[in-house]
N, CA, C and O of each residue as an XYZ file, in Angstrom:
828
protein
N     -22.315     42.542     75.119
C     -22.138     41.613     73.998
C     -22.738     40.277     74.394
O     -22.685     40.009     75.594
N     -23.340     39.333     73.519
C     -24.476     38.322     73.702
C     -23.135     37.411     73.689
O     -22.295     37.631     72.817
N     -22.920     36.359     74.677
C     -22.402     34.857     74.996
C     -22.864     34.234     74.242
O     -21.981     33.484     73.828
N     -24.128     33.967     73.556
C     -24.957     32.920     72.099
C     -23.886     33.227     71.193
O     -23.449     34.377     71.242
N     -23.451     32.535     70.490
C     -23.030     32.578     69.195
C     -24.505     32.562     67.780
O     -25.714     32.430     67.971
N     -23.728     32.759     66.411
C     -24.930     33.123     65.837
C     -25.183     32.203     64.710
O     -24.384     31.904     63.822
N     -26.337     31.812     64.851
C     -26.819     30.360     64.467
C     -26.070     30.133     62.689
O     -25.912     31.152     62.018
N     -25.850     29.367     62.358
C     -25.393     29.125     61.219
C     -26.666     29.470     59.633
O     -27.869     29.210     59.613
N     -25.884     30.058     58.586
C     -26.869     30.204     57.946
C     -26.337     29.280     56.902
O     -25.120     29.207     56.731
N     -27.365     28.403     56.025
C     -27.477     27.714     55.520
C     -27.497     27.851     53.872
O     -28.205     28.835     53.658
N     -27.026     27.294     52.563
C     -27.541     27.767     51.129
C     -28.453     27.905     50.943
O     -29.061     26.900     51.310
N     -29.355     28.899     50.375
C     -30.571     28.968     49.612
C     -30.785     28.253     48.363
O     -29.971     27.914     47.504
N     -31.984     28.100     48.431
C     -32.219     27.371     47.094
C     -31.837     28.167     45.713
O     -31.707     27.453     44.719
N     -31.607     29.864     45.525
C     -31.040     29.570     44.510
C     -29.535     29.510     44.401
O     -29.022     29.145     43.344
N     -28.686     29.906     45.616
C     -27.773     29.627     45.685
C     -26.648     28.040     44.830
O     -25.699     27.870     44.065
N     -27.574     27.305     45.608
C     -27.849     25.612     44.653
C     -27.478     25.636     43.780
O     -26.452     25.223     43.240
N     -29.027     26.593     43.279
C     -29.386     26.331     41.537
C     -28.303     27.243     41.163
O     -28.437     27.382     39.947
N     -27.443     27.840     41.497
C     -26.309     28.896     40.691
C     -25.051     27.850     40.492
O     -24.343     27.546     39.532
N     -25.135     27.396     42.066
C     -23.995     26.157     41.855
C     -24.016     24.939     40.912
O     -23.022     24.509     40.327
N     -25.124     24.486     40.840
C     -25.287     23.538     39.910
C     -25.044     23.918     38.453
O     -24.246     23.265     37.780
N     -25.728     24.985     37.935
C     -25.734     25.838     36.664
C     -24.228     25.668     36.375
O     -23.860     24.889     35.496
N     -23.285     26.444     37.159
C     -21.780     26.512     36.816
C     -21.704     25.073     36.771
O     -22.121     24.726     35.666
N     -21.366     24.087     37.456
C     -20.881     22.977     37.711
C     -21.181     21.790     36.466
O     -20.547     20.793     36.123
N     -22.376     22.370     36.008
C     -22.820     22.079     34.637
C     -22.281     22.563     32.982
O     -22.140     22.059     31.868
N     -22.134     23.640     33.555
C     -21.532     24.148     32.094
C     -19.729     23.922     32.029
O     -19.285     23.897     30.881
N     -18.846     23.783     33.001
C     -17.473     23.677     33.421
C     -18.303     22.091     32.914
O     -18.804     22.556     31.890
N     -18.733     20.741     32.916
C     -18.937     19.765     32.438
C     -19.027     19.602     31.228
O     -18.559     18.693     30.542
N     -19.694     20.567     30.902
C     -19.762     20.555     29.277
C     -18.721     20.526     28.400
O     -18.419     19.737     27.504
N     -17.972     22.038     29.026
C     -16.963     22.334     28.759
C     -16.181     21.491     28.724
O     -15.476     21.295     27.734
N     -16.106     20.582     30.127
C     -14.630     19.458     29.750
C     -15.038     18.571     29.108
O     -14.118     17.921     28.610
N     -16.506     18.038     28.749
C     -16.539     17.070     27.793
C     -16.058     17.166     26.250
O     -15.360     16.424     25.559
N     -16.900     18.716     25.930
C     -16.122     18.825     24.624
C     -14.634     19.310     24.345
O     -14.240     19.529     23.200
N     -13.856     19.459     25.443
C     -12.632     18.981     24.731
C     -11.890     18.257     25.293
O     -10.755     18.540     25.678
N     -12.521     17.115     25.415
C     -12.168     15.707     25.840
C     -12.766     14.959     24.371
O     -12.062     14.140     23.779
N     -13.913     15.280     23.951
C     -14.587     14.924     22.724
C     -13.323     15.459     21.703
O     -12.884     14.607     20.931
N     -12.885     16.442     21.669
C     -11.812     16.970     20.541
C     -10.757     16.232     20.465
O     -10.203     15.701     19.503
N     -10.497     16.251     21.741
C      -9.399     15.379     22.271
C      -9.270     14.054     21.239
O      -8.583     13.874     20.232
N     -10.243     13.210     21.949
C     -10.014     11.778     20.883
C     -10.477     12.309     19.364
O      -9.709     11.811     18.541
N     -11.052     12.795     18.999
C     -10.868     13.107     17.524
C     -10.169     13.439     17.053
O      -9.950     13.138     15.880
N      -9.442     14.260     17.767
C      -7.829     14.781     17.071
C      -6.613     13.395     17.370
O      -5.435     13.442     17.016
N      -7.252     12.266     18.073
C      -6.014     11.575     18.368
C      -7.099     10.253     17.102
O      -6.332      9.510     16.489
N      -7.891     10.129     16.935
C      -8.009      9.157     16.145
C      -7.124      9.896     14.468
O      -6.527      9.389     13.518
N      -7.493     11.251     14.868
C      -7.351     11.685     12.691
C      -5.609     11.512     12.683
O      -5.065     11.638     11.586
N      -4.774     11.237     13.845
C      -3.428     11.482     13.806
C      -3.456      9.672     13.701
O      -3.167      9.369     12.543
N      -3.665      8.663     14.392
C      -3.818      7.732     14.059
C      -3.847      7.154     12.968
O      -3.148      6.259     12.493
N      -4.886      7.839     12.511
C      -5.594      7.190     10.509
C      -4.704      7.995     10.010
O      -4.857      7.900      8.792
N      -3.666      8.903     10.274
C      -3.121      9.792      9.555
C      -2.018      8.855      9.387
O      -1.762      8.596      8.211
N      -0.907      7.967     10.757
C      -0.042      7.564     10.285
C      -0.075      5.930      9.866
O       0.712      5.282      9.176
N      -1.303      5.534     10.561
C      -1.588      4.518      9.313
C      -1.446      4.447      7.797
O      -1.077      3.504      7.096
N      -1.826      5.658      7.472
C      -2.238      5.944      5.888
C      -0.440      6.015      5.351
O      -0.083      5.499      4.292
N       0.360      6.613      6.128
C       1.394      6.981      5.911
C       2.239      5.419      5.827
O       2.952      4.984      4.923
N       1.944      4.948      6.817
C       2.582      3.455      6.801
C       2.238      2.632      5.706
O       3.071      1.811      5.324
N       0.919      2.739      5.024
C       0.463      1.674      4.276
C       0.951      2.331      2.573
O       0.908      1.627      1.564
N       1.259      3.346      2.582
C       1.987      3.939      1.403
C       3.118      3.188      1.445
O       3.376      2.237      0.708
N       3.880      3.690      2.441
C       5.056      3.722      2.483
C       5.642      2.202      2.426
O       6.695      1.923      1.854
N       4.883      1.338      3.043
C       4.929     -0.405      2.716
C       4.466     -0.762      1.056
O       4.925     -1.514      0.197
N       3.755     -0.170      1.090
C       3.160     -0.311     -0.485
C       4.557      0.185     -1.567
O       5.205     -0.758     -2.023
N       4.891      1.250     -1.864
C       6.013      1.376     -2.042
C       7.564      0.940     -2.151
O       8.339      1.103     -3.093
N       7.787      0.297     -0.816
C       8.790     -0.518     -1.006
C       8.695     -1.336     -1.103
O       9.556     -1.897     -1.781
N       7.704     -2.074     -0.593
C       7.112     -3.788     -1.701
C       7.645     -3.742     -3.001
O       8.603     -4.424     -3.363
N       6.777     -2.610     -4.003
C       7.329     -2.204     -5.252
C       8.765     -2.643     -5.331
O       9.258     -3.700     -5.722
N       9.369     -1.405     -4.793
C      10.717     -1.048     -4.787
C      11.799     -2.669     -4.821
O      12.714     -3.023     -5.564
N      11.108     -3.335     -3.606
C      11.985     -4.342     -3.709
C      11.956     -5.779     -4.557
O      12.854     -6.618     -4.485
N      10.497     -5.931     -5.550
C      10.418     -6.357     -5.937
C      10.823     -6.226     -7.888
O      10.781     -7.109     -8.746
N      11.122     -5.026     -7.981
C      11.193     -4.087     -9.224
C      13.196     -4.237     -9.409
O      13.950     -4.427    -10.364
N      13.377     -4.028     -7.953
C      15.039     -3.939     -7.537
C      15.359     -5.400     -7.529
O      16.505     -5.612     -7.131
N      14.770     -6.326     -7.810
C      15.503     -7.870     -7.641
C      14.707     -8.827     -8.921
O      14.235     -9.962     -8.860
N      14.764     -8.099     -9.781
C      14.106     -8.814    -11.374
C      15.067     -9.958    -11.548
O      16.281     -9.849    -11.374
N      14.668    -10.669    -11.777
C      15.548    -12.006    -12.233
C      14.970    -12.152    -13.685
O      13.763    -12.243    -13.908
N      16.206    -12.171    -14.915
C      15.959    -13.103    -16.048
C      15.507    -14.251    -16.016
O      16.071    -15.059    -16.753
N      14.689    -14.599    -15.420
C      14.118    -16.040    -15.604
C      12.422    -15.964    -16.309
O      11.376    -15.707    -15.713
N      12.589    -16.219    -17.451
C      10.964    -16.735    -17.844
C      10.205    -17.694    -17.239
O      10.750    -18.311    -16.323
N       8.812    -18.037    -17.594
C       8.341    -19.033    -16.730
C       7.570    -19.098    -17.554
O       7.320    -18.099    -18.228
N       6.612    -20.910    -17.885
C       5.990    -21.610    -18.267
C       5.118    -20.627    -18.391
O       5.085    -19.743    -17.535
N       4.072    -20.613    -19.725
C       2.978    -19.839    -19.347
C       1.837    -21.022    -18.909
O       1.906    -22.178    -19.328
N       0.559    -20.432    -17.805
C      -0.323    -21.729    -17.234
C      -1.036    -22.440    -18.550
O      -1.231    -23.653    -18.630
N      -1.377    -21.508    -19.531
C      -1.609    -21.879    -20.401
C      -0.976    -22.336    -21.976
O      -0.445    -21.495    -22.701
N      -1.108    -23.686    -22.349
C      -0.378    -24.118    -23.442
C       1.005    -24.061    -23.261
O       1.480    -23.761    -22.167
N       1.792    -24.360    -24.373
C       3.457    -24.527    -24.526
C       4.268    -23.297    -24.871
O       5.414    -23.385    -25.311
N       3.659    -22.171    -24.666
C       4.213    -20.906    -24.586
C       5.093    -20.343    -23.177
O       5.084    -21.066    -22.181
N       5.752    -19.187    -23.153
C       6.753    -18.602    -22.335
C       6.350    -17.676    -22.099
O       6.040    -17.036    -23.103
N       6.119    -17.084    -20.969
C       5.983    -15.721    -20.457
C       7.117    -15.066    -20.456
O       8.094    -15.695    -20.049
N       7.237    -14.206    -20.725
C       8.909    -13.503    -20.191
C       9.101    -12.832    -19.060
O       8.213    -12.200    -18.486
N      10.618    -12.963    -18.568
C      10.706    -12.474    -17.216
C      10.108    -11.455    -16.631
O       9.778    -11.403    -15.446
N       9.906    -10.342    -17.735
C       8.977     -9.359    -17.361
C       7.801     -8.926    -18.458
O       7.898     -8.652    -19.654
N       6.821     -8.966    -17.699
C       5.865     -8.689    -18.737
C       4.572     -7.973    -18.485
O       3.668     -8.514    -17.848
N       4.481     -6.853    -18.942
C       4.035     -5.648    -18.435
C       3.243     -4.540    -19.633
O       4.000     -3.945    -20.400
N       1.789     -4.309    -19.747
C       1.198     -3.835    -20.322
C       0.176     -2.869    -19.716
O      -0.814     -3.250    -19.091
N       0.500     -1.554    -19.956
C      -0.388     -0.159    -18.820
C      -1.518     -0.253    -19.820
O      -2.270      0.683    -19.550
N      -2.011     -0.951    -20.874
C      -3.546     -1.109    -21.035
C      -4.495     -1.855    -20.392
O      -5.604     -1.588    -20.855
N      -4.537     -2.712    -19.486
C      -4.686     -3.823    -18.771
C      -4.137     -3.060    -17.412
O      -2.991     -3.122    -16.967
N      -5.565     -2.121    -16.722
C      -5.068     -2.351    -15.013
C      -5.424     -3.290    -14.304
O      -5.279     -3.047    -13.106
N      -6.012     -4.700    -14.636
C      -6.467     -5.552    -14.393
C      -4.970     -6.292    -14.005
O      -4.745     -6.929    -12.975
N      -4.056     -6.037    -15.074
C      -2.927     -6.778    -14.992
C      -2.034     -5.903    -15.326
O      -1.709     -5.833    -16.511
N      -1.518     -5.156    -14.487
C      -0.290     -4.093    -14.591
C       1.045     -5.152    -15.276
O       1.546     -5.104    -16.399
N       1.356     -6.070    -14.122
C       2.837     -6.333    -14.704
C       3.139     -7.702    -13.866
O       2.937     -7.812    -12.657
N       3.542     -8.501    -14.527
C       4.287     -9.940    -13.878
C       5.710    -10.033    -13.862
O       6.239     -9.432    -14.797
N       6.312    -10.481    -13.250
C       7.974    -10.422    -12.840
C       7.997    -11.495    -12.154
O       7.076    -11.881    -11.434
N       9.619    -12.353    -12.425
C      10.016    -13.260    -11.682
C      10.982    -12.028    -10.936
O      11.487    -11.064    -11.511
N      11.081    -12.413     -9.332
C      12.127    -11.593     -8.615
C      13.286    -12.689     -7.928
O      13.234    -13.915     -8.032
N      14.111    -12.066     -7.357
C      14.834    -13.108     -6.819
C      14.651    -12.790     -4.884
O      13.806    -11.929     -4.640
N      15.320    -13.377     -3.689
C      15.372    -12.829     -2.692
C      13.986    -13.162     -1.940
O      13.506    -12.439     -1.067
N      13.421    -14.348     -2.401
C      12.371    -14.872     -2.087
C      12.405    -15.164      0.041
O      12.394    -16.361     -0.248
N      12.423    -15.156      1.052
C      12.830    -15.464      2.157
C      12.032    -16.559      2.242
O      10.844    -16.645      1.931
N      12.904    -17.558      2.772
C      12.244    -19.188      3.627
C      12.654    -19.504      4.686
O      13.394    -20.484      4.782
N      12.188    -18.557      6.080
C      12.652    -18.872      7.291
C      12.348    -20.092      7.702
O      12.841    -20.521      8.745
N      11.465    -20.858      6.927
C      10.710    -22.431      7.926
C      11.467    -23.478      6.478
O      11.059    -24.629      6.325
N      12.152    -23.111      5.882
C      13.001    -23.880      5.535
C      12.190    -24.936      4.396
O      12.479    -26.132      4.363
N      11.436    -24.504      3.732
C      10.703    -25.110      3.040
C      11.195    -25.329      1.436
O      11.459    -24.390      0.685
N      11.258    -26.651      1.090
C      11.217    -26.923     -0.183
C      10.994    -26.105     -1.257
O      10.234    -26.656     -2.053
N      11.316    -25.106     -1.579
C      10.946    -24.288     -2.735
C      11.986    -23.105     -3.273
O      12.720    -22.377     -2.606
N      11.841    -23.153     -4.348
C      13.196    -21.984     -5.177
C      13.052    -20.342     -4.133
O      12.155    -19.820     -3.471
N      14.470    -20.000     -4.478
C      14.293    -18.507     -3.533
C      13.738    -17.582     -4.986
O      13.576    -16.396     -4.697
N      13.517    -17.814     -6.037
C      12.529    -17.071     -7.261
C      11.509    -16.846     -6.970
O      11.148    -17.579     -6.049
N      10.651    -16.042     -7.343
C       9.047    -15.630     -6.702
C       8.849    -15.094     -8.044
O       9.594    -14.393     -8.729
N       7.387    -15.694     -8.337
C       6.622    -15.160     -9.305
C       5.479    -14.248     -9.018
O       4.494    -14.772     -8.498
N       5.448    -13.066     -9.250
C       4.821    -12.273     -8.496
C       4.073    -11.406    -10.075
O       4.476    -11.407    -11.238
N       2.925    -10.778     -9.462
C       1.871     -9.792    -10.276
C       1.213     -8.496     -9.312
O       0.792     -8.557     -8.157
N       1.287     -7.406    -10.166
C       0.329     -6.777     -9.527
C      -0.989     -5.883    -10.486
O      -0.693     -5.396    -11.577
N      -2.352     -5.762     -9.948
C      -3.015     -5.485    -10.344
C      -3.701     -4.346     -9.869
O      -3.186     -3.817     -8.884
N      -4.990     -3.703    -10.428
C      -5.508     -2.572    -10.104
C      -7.029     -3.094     -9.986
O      -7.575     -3.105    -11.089
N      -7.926     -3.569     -8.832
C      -9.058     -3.964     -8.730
C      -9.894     -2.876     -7.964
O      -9.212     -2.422     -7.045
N     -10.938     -2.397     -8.021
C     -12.057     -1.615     -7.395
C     -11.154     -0.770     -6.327
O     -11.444     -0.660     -5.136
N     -10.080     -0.228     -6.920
C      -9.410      1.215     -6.682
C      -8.577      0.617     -5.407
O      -8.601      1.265     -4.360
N      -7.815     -0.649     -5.476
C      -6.842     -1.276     -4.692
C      -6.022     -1.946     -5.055
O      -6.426     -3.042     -5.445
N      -4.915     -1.772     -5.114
C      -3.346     -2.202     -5.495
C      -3.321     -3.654     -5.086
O      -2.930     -3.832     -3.932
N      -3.577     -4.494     -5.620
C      -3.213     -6.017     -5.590
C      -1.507     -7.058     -5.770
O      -0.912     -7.482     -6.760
N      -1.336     -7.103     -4.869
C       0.142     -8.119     -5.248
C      -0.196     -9.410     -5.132
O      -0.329     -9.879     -4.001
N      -0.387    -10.185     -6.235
C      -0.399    -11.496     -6.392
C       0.706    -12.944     -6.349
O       1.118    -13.343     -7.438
N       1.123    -13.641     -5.141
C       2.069    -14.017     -5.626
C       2.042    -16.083     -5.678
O       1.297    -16.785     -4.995
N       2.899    -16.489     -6.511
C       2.727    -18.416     -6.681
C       4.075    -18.693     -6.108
O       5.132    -18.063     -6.152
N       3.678    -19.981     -5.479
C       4.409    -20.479     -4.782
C       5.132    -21.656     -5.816
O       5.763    -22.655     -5.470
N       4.876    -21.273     -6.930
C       6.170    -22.149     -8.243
C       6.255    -20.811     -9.081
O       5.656    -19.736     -9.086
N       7.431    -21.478     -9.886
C       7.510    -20.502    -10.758
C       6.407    -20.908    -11.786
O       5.504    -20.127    -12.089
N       6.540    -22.394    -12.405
C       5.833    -22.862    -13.523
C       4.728    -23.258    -13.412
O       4.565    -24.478    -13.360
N       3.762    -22.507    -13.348
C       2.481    -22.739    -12.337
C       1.604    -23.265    -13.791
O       1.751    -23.209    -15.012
N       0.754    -23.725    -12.929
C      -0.608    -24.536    -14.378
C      -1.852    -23.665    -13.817
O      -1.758    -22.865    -12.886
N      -2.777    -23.892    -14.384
C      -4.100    -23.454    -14.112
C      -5.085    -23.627    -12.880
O      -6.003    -23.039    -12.310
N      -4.255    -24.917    -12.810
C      -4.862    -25.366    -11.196
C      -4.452    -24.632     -9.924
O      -5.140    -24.728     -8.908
N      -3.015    -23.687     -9.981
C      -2.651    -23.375     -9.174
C      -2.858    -22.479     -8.969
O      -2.487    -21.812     -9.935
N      -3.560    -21.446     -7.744
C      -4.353    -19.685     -7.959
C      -3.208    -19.287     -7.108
O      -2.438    -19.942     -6.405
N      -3.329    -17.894     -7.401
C      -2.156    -17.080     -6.630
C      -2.546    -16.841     -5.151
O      -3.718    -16.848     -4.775
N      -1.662    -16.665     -4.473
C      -2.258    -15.824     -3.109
C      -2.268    -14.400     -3.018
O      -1.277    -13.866     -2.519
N      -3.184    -13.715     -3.402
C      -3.467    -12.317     -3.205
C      -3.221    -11.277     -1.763
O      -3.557    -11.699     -0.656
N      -2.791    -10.317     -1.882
C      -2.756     -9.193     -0.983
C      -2.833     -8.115     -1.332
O      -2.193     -7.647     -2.274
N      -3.838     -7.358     -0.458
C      -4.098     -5.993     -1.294
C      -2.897     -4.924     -0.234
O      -2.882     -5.032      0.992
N      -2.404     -4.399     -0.645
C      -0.767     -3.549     -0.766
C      -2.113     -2.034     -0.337
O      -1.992     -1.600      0.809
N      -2.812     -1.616     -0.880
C      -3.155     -0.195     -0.908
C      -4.317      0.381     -1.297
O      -4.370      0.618     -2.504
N      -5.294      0.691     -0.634
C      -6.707      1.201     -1.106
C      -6.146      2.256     -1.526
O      -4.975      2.630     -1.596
N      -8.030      3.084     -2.046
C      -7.777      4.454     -2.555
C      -6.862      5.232     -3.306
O      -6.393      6.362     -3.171
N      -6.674      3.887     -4.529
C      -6.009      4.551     -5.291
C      -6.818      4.292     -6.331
O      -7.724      3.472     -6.478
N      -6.278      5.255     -7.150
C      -7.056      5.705     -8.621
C      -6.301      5.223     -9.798
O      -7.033      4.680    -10.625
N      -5.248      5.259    -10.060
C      -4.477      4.952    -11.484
C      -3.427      4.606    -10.470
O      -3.253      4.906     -9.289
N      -2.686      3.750    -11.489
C      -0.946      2.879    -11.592
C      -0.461      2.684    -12.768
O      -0.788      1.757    -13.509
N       0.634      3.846    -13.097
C       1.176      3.500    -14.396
C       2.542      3.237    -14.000
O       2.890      3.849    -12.991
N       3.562      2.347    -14.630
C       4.627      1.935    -14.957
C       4.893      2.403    -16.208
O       4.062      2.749    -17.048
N       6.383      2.403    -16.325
C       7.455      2.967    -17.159
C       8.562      2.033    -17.140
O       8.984      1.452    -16.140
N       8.926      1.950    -18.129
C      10.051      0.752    -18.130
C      11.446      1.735    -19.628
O      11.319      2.149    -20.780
N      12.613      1.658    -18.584
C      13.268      2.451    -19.221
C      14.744      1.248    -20.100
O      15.451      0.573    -19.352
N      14.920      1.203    -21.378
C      15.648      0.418    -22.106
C      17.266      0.969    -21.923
O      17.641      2.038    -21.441
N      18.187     -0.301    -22.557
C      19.244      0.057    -22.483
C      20.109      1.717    -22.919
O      21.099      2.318    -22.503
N      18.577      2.048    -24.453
C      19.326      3.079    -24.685
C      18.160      4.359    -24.451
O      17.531      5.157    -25.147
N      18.317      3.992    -22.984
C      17.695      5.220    -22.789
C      15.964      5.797    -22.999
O      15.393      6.861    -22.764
N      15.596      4.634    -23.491
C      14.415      5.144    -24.101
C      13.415      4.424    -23.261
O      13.634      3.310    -22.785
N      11.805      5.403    -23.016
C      10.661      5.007    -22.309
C       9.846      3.770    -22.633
O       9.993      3.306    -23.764
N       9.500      3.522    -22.290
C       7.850      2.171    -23.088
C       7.192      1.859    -21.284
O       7.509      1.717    -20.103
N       5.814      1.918    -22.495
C       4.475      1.693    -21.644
C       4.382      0.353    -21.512
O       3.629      0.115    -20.568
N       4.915     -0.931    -22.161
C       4.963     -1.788    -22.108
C       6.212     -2.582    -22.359
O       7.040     -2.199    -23.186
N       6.379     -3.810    -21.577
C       7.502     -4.651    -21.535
C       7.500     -6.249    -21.747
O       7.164     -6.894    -20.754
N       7.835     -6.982    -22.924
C       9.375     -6.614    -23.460
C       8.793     -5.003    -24.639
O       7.673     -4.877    -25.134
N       9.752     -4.202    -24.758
C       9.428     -3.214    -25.585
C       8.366     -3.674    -26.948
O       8.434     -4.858    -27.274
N       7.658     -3.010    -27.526
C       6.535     -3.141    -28.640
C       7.395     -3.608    -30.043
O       8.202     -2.727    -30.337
N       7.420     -4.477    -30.748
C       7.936     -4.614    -32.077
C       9.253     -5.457    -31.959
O       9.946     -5.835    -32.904
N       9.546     -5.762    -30.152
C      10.827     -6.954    -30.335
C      10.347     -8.218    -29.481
O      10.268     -8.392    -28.265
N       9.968     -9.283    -30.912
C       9.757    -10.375    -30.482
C      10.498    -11.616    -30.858
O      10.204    -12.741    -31.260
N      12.013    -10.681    -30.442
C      13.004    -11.917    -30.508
C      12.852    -13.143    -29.726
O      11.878    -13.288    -28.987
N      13.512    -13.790    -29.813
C      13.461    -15.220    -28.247
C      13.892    -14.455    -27.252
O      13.193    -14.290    -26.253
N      15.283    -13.798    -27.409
C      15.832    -13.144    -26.209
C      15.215    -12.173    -25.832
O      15.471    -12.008    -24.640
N      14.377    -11.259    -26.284
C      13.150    -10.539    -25.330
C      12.476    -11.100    -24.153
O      12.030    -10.442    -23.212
N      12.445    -12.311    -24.283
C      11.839    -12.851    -23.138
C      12.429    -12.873    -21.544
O      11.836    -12.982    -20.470
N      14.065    -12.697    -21.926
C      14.971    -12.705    -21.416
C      15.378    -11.429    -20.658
O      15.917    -11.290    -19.560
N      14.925    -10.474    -21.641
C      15.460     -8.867    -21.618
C      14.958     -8.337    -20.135
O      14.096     -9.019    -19.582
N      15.395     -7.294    -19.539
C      15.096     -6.400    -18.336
C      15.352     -5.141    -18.596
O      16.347     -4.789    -19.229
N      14.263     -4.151    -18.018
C      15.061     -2.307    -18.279
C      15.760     -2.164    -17.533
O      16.062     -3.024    -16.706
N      16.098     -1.354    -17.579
C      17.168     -1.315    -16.720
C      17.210      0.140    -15.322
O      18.004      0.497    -14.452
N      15.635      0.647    -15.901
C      15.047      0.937    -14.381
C      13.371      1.008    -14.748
O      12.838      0.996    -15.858
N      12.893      1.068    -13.706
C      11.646      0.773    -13.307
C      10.798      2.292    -12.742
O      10.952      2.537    -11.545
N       9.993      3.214    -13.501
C       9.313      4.210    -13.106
C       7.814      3.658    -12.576
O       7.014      2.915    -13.146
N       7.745      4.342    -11.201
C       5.956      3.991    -10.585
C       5.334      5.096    -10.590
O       5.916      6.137    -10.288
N       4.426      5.073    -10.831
C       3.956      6.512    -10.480
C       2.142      5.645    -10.289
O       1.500      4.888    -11.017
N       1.878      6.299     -8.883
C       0.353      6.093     -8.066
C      -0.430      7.298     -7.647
O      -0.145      8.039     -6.706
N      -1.230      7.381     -8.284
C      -2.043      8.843     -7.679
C      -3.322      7.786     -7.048
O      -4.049      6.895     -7.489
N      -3.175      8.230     -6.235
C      -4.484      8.282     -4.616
C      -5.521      9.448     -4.686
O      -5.544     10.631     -5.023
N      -6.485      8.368     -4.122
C      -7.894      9.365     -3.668
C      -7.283     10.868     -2.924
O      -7.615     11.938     -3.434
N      -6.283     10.842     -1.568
C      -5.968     11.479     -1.025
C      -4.807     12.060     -0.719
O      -4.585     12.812      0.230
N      -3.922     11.618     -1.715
C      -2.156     12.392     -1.791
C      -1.773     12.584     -3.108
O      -0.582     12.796     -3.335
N      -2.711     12.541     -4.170
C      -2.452     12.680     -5.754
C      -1.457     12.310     -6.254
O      -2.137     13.156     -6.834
N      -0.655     11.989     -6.621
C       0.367     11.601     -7.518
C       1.996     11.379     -6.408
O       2.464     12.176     -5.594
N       2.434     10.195     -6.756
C       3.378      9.622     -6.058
C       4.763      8.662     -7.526
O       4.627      7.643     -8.204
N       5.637      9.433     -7.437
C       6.666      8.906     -8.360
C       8.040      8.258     -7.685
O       8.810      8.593     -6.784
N       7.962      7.511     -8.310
C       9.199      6.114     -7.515
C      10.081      5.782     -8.992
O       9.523      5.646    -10.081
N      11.231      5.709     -8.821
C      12.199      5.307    -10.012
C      13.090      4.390     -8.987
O      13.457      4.568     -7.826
N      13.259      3.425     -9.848
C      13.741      2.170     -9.060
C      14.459      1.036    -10.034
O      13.966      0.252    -10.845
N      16.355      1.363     -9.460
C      17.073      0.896    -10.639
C      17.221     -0.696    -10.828
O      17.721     -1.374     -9.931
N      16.878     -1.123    -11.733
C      16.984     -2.903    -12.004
C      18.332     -3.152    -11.866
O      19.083     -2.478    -12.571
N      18.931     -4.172    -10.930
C      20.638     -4.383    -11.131
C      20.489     -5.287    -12.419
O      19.489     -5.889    -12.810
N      21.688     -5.226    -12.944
C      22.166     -5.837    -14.037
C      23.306     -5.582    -14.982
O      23.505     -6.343    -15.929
């Protein structure tokens, strides 16, 4: 038996090239589902975004629909009265105006806890408009916030003492003084979206 030991043998070149080949495709491999990976974590992302911005959108509504105050207000224009609520589903430009009550002033500022608030339907986005008086003039513009893209229609429902529906508020054919005054006594939303179709909210007015 030979005392030499036996010389070391070394990789071949295609040996290499076999190693590399694998080492390449196991890369691939983990890139694309590392690539899946964040795509599936962005669509869960935009997923509960979307969910949040409903769901804020919504109870905005809710809490502004739930705290109607009888109070009319100056209209900006001329010696006329708006009434506390006033609301016409022909006009998505101008869904509906409401004085609410429950206004918050954590910095303690000079101004009524009443809020005069609007919302509208502009280039398929839910607008809440709100003034920092009640009796606002022409000079004074609202401060806008858009509440909700991708939506398509906003109809309101306004339900009367006895029970009965209207597309518009104060009801059609009562233009007493005290209409101006009047409130339903609940509040139907209904929002269909680009991407969740139809969304219904009933929301009772105290009184």
């Amino acid at each position: 038996m030979s005392a030499h030991p036996l010389p070391s043998r070394g990789f071949t070149l295609l040996e290499i090239l076999v190693a590399m080949m694998i080492f390449a495709i196991i890369g691939m491999l983990a890139m694309g589902g590392y690539n899946q990976l964040l795509k599936q974590s962005d669509r869960v992302e935009k997923n509960a975004a979307r969910v949040h911005a409903v769901q804020t959108a919504m109870t905005r509504m809710g809490r502004d629909f739930g705290s109607i105050e009888p109070r009319p207000v100056r209209a900006a224009l001329g010696d006329g009265i708006d009434a506390a609520l006033r609301a016409d589903n022909r006009s998505p430009e101008e869904l509906v105006e409401l004085t609410h009550s429950g206004w918050t002033n954590p910095a303690g500022v000079a101004r009524p806890t009443l809020q005069r608030v609007a919302y509208r339907l502009q280039d398929n986005k839910l607008l809440r408009d709100y003034w920092v008086v009640l009796d606002r003039t022409l000079n004074e513009e609202p401060v806008s916030i858009v509440l909700l893209d991708q939506v398509k229609s906003v109809k309101l429902r306004y339900l009367d003492q006895n029970r009965g529906w209207h597309d518009e508020w104060p009801a059609s054919g009562n233009s007493a003084p005290a209409a101006k005054y009047m409130l339903p006594i609940a509040v139907e939303v209904t929002l269909e979206l680009d991407d969740w179709g139809k969304l219904v909210r009933l929301v009772e007015v105290p009184g």
